[in-house]
PDB file of N, CA, C and O in Angstrom:
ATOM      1  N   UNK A   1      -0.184 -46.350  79.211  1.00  0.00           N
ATOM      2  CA  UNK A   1      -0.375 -46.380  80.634  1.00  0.00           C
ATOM      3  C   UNK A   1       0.647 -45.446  81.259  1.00  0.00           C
ATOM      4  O   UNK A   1       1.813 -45.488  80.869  1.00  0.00           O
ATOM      5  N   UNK A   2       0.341 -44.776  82.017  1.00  0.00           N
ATOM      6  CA  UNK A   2       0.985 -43.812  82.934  1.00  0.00           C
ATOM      7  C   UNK A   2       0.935 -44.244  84.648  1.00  0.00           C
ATOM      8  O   UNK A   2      -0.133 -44.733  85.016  1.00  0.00           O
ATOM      9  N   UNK A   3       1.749 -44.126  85.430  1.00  0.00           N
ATOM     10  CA  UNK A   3       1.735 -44.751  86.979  1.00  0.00           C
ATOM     11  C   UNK A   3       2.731 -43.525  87.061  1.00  0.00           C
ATOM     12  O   UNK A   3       3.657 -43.235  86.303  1.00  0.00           O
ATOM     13  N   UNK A   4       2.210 -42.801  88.356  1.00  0.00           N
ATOM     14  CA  UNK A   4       2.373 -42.095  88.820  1.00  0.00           C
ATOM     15  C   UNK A   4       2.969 -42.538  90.667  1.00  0.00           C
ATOM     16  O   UNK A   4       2.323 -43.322  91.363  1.00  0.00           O
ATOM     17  N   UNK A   5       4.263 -41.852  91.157  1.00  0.00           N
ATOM     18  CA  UNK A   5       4.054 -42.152  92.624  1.00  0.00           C
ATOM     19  C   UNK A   5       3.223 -41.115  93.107  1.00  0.00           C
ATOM     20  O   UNK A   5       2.439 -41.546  93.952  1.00  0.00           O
ATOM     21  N   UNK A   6       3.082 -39.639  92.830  1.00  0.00           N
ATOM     22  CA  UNK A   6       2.381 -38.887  93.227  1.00  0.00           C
ATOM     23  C   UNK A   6       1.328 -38.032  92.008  1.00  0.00           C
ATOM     24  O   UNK A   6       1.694 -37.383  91.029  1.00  0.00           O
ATOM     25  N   UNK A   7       0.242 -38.253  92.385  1.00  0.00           N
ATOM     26  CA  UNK A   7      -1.303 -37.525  91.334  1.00  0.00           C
ATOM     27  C   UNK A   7      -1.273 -36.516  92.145  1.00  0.00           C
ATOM     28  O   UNK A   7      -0.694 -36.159  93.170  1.00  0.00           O
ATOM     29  N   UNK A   8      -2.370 -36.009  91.114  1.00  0.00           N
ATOM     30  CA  UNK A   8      -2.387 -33.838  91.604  1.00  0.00           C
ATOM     31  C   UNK A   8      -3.341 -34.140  92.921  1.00  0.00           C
ATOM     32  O   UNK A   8      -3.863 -33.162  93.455  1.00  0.00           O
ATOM     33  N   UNK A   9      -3.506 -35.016  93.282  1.00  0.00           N
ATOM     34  CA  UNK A   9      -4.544 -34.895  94.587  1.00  0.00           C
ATOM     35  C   UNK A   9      -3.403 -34.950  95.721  1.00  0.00           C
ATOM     36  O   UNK A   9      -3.674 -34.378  96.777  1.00  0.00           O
ATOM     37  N   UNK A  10      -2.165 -35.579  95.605  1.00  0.00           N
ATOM     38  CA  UNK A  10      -0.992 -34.612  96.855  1.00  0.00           C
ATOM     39  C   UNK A  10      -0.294 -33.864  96.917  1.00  0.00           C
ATOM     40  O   UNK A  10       0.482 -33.733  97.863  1.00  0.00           O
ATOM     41  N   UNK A  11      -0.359 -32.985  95.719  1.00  0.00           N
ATOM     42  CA  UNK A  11       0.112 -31.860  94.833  1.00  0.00           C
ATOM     43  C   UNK A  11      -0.659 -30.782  95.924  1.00  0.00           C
ATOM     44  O   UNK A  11      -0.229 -29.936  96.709  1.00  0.00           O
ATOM     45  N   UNK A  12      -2.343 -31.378  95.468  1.00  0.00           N
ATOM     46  CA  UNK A  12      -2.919 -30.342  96.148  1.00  0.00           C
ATOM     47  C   UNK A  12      -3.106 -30.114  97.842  1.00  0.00           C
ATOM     48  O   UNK A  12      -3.447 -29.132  98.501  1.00  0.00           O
ATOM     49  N   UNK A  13      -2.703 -31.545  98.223  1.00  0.00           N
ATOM     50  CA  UNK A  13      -2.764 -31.471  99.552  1.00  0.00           C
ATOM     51  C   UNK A  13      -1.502 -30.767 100.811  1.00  0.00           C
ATOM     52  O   UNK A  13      -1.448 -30.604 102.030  1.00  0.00           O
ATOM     53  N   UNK A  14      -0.420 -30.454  99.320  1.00  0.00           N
ATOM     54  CA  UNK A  14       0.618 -30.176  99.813  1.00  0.00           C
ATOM     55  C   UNK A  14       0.137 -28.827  99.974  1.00  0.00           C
ATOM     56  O   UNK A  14      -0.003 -28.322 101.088  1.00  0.00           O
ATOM     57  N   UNK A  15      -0.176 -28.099  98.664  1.00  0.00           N
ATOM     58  CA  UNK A  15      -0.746 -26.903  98.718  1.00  0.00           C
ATOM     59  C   UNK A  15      -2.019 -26.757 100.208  1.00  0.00           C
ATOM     60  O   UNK A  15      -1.723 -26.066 101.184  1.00  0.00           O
ATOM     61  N   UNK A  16      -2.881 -27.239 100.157  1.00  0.00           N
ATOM     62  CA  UNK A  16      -3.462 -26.781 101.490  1.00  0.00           C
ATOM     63  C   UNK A  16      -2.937 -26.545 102.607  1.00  0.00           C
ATOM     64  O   UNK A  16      -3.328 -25.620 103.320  1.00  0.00           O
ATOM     65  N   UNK A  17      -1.518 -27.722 103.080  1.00  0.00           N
ATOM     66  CA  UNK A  17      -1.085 -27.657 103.865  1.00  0.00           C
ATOM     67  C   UNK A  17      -0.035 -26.354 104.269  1.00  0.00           C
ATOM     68  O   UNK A  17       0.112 -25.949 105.423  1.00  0.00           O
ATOM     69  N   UNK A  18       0.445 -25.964 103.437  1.00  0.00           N
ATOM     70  CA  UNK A  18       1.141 -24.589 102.807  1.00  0.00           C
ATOM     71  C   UNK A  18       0.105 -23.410 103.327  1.00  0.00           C
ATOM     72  O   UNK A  18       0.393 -22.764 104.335  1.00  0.00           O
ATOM     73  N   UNK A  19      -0.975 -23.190 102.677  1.00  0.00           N
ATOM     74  CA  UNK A  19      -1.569 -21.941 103.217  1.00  0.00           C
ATOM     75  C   UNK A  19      -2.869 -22.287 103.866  1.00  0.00           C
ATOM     76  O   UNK A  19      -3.634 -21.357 103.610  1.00  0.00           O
ATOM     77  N   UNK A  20      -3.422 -23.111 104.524  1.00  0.00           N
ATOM     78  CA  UNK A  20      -4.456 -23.687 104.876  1.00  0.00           C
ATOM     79  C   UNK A  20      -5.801 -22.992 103.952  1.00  0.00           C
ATOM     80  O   UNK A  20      -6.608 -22.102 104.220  1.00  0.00           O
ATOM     81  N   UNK A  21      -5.602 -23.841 102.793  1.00  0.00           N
ATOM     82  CA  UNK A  21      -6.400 -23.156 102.153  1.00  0.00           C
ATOM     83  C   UNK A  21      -7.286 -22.058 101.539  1.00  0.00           C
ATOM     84  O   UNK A  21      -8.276 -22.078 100.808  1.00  0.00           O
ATOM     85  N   UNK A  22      -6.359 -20.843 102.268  1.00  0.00           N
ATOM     86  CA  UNK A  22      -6.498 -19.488 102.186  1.00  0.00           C
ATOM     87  C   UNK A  22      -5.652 -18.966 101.153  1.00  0.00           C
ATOM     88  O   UNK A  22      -5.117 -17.929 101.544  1.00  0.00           O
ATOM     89  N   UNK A  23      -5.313 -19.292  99.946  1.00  0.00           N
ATOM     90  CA  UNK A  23      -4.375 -19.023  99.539  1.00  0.00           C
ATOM     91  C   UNK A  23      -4.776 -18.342  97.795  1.00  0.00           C
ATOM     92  O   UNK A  23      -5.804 -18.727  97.237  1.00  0.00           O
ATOM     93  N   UNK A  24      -4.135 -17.660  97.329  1.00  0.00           N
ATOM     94  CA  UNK A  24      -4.830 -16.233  96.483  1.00  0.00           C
ATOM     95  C   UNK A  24      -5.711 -16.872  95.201  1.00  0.00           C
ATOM     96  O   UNK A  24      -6.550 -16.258  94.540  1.00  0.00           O
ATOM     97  N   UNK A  25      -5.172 -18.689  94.976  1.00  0.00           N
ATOM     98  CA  UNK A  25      -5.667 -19.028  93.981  1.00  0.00           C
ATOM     99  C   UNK A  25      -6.217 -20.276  94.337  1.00  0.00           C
ATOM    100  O   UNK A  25      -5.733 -21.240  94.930  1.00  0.00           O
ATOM    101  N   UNK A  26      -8.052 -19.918  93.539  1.00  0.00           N
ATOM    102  CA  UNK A  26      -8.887 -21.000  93.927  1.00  0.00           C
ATOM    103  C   UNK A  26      -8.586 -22.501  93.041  1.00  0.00           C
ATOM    104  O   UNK A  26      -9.537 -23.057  92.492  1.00  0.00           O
ATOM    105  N   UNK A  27      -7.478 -22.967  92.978  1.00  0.00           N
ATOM    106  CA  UNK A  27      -7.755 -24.749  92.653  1.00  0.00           C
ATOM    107  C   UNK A  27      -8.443 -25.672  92.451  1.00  0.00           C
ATOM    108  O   UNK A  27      -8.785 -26.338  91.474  1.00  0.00           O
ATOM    109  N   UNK A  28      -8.647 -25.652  93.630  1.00  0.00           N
ATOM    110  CA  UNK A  28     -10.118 -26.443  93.583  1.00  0.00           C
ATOM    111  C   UNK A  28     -10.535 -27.200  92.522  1.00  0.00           C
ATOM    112  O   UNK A  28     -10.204 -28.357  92.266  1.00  0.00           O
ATOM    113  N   UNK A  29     -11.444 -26.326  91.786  1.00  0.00           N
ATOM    114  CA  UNK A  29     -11.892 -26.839  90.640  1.00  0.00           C
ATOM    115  C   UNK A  29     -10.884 -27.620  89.588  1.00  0.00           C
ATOM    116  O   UNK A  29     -11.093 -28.760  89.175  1.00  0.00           O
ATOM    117  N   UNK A  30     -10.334 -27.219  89.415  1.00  0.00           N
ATOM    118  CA  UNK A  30      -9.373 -27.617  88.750  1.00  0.00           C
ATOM    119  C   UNK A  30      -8.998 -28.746  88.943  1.00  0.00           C
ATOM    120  O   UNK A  30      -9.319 -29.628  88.147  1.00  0.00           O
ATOM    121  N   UNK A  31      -8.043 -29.080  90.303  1.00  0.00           N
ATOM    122  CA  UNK A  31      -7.886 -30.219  91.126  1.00  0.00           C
ATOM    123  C   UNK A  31      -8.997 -31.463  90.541  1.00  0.00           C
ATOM    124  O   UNK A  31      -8.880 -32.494  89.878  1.00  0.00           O
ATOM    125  N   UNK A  32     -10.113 -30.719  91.195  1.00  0.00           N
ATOM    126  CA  UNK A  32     -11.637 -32.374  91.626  1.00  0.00           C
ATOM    127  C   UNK A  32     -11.689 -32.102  89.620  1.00  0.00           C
ATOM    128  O   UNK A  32     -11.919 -33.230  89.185  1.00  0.00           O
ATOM    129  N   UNK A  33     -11.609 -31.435  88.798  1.00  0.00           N
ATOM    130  CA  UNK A  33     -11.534 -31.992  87.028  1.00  0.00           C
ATOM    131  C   UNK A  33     -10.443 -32.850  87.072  1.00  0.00           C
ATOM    132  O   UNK A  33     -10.660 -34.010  87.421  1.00  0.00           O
ATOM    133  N   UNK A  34      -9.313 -32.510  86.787  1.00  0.00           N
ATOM    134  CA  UNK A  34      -8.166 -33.091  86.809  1.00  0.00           C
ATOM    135  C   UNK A  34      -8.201 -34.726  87.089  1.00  0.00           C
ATOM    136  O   UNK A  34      -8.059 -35.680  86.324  1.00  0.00           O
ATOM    137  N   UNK A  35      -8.503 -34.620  88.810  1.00  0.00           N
ATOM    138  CA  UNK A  35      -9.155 -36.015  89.455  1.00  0.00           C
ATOM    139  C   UNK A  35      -9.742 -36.855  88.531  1.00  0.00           C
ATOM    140  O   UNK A  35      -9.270 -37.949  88.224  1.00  0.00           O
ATOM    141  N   UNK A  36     -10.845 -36.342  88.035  1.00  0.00           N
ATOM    142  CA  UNK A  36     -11.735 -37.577  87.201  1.00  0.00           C
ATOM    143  C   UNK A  36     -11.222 -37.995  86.052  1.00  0.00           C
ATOM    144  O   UNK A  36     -11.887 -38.527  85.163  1.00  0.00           O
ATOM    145  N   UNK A  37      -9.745 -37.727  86.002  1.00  0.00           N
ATOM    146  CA  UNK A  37      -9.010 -38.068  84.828  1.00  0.00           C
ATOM    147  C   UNK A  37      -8.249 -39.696  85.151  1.00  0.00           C
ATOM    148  O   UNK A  37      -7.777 -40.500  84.347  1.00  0.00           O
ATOM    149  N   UNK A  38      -8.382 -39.775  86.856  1.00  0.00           N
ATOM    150  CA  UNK A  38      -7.886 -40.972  87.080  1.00  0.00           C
ATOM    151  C   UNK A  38      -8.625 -42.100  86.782  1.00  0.00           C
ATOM    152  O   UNK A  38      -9.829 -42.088  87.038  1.00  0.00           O
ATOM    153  N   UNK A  39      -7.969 -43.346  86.145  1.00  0.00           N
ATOM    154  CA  UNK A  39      -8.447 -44.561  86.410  1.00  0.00           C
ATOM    155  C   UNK A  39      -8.610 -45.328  87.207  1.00  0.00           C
ATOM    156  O   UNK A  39      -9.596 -46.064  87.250  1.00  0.00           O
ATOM    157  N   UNK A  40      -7.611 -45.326  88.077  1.00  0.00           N
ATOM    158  CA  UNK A  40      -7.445 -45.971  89.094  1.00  0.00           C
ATOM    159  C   UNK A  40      -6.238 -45.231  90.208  1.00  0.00           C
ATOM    160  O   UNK A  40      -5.109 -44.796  89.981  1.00  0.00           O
ATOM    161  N   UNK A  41      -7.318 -45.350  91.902  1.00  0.00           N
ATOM    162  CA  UNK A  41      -5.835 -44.785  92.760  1.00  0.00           C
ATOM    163  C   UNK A  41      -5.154 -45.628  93.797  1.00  0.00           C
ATOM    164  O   UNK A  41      -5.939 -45.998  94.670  1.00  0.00           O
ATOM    165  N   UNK A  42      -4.554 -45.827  93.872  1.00  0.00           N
ATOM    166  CA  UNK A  42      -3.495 -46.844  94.599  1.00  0.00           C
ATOM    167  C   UNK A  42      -3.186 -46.183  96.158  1.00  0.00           C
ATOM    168  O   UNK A  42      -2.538 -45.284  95.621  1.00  0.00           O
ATOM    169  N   UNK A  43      -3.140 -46.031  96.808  1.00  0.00           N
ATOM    170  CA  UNK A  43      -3.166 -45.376  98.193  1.00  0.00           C
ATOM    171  C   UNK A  43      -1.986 -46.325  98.790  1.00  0.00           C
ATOM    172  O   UNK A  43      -2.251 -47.510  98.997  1.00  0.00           O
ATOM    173  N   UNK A  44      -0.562 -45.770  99.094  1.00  0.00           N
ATOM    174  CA  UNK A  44       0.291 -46.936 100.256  1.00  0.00           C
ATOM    175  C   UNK A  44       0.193 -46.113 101.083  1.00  0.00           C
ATOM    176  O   UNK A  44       0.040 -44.911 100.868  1.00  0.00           O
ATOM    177  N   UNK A  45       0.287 -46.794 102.434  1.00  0.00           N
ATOM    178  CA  UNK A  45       0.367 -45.932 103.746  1.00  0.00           C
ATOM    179  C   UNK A  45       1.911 -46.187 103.938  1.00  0.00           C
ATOM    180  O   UNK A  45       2.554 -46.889 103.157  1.00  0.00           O
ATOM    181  N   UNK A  46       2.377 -45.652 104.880  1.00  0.00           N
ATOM    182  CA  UNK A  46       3.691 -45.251 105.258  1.00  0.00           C
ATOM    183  C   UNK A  46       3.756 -46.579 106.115  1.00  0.00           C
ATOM    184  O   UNK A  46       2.936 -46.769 107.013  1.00  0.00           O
ATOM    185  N   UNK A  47       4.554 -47.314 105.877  1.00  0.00           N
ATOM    186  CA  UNK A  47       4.469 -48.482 107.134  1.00  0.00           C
ATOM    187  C   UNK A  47       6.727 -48.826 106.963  1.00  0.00           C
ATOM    188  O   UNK A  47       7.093 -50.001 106.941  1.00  0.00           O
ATOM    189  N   UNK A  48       7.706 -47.807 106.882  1.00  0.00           N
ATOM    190  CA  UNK A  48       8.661 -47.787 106.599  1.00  0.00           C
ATOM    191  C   UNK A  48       9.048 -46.350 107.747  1.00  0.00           C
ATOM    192  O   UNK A  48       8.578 -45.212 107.748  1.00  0.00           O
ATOM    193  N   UNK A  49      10.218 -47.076 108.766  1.00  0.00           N
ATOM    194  CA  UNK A  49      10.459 -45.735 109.357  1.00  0.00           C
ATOM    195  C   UNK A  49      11.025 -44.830 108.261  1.00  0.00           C
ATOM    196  O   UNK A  49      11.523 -45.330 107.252  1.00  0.00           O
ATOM    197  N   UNK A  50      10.953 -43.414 108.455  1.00  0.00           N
ATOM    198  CA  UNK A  50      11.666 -42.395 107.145  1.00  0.00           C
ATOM    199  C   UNK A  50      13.414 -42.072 107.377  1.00  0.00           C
ATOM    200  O   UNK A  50      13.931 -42.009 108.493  1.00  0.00           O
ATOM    201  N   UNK A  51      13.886 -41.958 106.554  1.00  0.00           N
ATOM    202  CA  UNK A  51      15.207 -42.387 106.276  1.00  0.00           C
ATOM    203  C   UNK A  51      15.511 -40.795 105.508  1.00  0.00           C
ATOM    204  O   UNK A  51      14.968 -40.320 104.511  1.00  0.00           O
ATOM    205  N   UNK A  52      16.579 -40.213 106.387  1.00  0.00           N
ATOM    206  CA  UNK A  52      17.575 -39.160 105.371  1.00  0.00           C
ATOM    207  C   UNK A  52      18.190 -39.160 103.882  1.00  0.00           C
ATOM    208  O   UNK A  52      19.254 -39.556 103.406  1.00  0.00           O
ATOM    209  N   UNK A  53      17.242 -38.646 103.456  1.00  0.00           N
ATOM    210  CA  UNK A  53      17.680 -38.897 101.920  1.00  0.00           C
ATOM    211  C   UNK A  53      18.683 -37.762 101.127  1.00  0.00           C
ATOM    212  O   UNK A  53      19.465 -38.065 100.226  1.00  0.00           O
ATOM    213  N   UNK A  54      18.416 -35.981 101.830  1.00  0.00           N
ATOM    214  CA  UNK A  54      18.556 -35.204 101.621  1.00  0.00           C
ATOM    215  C   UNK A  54      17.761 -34.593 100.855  1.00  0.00           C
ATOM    216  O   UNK A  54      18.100 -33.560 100.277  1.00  0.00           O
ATOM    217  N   UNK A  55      16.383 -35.221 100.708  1.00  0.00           N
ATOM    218  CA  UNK A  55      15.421 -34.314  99.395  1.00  0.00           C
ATOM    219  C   UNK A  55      14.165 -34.391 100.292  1.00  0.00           C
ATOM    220  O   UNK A  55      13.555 -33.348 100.526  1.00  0.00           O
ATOM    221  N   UNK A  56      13.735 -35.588 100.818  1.00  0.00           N
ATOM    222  CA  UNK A  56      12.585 -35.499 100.964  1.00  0.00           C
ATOM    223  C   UNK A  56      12.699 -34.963 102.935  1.00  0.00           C
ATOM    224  O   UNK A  56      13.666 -35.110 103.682  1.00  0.00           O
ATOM    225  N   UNK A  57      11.118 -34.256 103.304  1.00  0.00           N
ATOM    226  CA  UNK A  57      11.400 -34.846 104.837  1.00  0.00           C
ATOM    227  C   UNK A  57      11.175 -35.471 105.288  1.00  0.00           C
ATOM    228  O   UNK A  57      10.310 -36.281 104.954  1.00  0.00           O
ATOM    229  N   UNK A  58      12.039 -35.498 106.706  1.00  0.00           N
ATOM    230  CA  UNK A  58      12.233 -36.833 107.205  1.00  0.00           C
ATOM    231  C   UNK A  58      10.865 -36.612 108.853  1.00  0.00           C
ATOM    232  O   UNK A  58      10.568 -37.532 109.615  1.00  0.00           O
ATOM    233  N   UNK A  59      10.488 -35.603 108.910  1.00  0.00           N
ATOM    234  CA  UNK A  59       9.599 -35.548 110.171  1.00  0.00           C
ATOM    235  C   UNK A  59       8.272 -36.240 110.188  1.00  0.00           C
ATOM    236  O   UNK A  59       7.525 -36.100 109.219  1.00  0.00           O
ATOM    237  N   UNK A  60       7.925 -36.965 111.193  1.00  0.00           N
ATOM    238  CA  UNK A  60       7.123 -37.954 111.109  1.00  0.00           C
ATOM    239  C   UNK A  60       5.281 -36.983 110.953  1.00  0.00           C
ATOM    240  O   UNK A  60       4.298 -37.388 110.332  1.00  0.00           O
ATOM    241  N   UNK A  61       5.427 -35.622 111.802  1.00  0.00           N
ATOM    242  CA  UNK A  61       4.471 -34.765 111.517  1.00  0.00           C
ATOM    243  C   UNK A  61       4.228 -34.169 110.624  1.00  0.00           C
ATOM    244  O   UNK A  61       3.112 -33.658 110.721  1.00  0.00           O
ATOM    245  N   UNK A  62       4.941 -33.858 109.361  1.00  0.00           N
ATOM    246  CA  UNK A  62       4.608 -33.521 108.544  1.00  0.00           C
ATOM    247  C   UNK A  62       4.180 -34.949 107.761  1.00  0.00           C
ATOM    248  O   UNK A  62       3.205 -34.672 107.061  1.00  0.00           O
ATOM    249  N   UNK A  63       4.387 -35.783 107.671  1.00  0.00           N
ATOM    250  CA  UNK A  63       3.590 -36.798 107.291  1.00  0.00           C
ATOM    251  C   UNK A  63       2.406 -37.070 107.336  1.00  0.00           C
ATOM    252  O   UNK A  63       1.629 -37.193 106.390  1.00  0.00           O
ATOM    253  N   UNK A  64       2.178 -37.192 108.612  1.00  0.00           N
ATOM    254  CA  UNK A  64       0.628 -37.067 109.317  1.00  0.00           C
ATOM    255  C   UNK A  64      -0.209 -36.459 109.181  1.00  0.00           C
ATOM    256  O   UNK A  64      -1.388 -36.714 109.426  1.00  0.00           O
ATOM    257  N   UNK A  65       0.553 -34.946 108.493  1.00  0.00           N
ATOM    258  CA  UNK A  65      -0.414 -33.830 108.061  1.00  0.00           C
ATOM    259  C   UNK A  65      -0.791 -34.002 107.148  1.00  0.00           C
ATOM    260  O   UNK A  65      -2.008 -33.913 106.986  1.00  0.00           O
ATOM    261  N   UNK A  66      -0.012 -34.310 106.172  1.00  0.00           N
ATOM    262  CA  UNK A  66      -0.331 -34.767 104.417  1.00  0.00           C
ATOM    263  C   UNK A  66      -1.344 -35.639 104.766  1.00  0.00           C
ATOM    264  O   UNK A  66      -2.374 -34.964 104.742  1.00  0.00           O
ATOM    265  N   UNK A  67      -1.566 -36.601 105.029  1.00  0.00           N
ATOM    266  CA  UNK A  67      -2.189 -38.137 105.261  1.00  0.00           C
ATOM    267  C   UNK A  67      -3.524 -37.765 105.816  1.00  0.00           C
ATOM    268  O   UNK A  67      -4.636 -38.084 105.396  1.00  0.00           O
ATOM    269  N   UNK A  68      -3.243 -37.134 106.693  1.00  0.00           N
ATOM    270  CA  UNK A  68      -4.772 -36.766 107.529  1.00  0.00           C
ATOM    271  C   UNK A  68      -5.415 -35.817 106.248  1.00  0.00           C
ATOM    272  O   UNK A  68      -6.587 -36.121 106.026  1.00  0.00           O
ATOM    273  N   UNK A  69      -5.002 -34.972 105.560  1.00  0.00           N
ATOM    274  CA  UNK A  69      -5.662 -33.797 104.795  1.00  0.00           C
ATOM    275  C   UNK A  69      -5.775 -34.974 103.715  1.00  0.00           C
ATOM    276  O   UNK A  69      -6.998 -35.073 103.617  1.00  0.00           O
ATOM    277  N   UNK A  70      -5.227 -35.923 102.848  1.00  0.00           N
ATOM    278  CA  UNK A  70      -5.757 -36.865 102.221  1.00  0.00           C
ATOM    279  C   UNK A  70      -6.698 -37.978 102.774  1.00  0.00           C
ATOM    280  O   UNK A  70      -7.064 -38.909 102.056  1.00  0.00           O
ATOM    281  N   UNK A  71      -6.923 -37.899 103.550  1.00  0.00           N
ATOM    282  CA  UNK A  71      -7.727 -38.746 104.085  1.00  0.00           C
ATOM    283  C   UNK A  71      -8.931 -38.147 104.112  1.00  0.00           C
ATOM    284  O   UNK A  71      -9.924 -38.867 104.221  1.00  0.00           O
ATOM    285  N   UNK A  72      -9.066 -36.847 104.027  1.00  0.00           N
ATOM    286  CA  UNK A  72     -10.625 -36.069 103.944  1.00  0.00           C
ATOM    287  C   UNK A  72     -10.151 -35.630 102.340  1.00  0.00           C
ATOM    288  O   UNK A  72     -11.225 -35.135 102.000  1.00  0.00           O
ATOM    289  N   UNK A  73      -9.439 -35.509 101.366  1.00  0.00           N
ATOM    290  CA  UNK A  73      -9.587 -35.142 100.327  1.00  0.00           C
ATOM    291  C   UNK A  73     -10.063 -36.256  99.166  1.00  0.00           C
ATOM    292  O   UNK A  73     -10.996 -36.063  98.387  1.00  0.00           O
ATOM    293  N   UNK A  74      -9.478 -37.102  99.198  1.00  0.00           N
ATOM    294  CA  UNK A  74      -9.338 -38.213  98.930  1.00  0.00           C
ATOM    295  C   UNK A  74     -10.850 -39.119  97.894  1.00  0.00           C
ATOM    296  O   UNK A  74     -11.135 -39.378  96.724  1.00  0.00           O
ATOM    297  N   UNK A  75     -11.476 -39.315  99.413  1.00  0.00           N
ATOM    298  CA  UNK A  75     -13.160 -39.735  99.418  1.00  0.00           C
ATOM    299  C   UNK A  75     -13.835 -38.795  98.410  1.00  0.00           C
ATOM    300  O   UNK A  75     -14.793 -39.217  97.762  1.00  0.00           O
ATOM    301  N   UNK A  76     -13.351 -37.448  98.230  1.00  0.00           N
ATOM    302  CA  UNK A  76     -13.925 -36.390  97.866  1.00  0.00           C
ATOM    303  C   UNK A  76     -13.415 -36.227  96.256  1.00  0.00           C
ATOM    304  O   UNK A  76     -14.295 -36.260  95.396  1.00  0.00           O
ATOM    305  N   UNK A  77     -12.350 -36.095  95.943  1.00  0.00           N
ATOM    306  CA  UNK A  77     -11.737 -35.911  94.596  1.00  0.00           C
ATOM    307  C   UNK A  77     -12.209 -36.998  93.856  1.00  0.00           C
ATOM    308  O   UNK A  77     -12.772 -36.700  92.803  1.00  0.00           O
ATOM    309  N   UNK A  78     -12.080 -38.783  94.282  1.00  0.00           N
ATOM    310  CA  UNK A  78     -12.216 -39.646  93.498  1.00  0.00           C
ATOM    311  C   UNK A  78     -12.896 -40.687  94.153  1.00  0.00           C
ATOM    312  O   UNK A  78     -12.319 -41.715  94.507  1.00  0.00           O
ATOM    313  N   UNK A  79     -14.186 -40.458  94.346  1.00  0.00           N
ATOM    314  CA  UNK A  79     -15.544 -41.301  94.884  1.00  0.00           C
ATOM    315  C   UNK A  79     -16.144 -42.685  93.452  1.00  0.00           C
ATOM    316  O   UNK A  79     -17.093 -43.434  93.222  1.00  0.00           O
ATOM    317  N   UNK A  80     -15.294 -42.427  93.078  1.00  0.00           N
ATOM    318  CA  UNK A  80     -15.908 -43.486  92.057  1.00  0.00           C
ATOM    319  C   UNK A  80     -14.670 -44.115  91.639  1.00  0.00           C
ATOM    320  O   UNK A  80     -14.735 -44.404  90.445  1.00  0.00           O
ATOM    321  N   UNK A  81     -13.772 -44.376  92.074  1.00  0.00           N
ATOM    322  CA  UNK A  81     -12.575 -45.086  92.216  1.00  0.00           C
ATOM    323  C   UNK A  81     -12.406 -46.133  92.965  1.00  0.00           C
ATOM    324  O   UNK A  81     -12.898 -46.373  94.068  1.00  0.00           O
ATOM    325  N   UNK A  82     -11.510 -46.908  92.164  1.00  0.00           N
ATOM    326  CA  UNK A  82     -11.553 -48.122  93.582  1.00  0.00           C
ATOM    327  C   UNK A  82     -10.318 -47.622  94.536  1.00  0.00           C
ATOM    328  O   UNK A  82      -9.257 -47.410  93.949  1.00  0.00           O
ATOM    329  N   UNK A  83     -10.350 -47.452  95.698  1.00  0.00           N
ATOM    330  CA  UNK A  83      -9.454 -47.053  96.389  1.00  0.00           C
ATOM    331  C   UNK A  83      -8.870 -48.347  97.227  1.00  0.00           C
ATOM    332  O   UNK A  83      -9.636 -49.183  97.704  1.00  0.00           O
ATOM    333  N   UNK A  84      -7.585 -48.421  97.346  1.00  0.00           N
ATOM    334  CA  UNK A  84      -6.590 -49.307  98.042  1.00  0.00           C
ATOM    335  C   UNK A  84      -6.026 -48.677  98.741  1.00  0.00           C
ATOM    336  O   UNK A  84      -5.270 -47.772  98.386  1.00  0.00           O
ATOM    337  N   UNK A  85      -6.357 -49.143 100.401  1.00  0.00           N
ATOM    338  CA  UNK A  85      -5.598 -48.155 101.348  1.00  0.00           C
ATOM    339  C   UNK A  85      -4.766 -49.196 102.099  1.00  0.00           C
ATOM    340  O   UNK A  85      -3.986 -48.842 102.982  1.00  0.00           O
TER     341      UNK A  85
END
């Protein structure tokens, strides 16, 4: 068994968010294969104000961005998953 806090589906969402999906290399595919490698995806929402760690950020909009672009990726990469949001 493997548990992951982060799968390539916010790997990739980081990447979209980076070049809005204009970016020199198509993924994609790769990504939604990869995906069907999961068994199961666990989804936590952020319900913790964010705290200075020095690694991660701490801005509440870049959060929102990730979250919203998983929130349309999501349904899409792993439709045959049980999802826990």
């Amino acid at each position: 068994m493997l548990v992951l806090d982060r799968g390539v589906m916010d790997n990739y969402a980081y990447y979209l968010r980076a070049n809005g999906g204009a970016g020199p290399f198509d993924v994609g595919p790769l990504v939604a294969k990869w995906s069907e490698t999961y068994d199961m995806v666990v989804r936590l929402r952020a319900g913790i104000e964010l705290r200075e760690d020095g690694v991660r950020s701490t801005s509440d909009e870049f959060r929102d961005e990730i979250e919203s672009i998983l929130d349309e990726l999501l349904p899409v990469l792993v439709p045959q998953l049980e999802m826990e949001i």
